[in-house]
N, C-alpha and C positions, 0 to 999 in steps of 0.2 A: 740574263737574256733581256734585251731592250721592248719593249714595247712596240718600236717601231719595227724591229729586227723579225717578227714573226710574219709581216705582208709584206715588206720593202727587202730589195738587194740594197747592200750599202753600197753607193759606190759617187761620182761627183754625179751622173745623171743617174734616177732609179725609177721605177714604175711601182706603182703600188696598187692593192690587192682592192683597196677601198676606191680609187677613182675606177669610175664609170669608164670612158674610154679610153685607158691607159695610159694617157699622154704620158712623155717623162718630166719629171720635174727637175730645176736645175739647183742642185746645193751651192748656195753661195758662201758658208761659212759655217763652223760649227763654233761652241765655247762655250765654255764653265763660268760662273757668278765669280766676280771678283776676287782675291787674294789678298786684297788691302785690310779685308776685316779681320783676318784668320792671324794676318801675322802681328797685327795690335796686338790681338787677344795674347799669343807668343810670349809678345816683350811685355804684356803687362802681367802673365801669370809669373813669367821668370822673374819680374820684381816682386811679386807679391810673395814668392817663395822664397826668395829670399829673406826679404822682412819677417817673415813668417818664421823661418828656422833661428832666422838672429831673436824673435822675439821668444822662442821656445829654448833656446840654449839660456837667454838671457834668467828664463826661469827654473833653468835647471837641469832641464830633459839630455837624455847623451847626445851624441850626434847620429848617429845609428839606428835612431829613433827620428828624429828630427830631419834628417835628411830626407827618407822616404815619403814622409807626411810631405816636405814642401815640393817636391818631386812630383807629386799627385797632383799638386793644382795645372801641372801639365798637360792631363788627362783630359779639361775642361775644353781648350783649344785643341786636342788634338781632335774630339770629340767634331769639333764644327769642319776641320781643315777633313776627317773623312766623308761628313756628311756631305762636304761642298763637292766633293770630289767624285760623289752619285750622279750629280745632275749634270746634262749636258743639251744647252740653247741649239737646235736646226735653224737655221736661215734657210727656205727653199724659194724659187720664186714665185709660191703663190700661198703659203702660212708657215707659219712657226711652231715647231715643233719643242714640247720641252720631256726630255726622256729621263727617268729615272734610273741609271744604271746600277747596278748593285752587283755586276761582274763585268767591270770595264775588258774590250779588247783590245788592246795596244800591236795591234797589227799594221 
């Protein structure tokens, strides 16, 4: 549940519980923080796991071992690609809203 979701209807215009004479406000746009960093992080854990199981087989280890280990450093970026995925930017026309979702509605 949103923070804003407990005084506001969502909807393009909404009224809220905090403004004094109810005007509505107009939502001009919603959005999440960018994708460019999340998917770096992707391409660079998947090279680094790789290098990583080449450098563990290189010493020995089986694959079956090794695999999973470098599989884990996927965890890293998936780790930020959920985190980014909580937050979502309000544009209204009179402030900005930044809501911490932690049970998105995809309605």
């Amino acid at each position: 549940m949103t923070r804003r979701s407990q005084g506001c209807r969502s909807a393009r215009w909404h009224a809220c519980a905090n403004n004094s004479n109810n005007e509505l406000e107009e939502v001009i746009f919603k959005a999440r923080p960018t994708l460019l960093f999340v998917k770096v992080g992707y391409a660079l854990a998947a090279l680094g796991g790789i290098l990583f199981v080449a450098l563990l087989a290189y010493l020995g280890l089986p694959w079956f071992i090794a695999l999973p280990l470098g599989l884990a450093l996927l965890l890293i970026p998936a780790y930020y690609h959920l985190r980014r995925n909580t937050i979502l930017y309000t544009l209204t026309d009179s402030k900005i809203e930044i809501d911490h979702v932690w049970l998105p509605n995809h309605t």
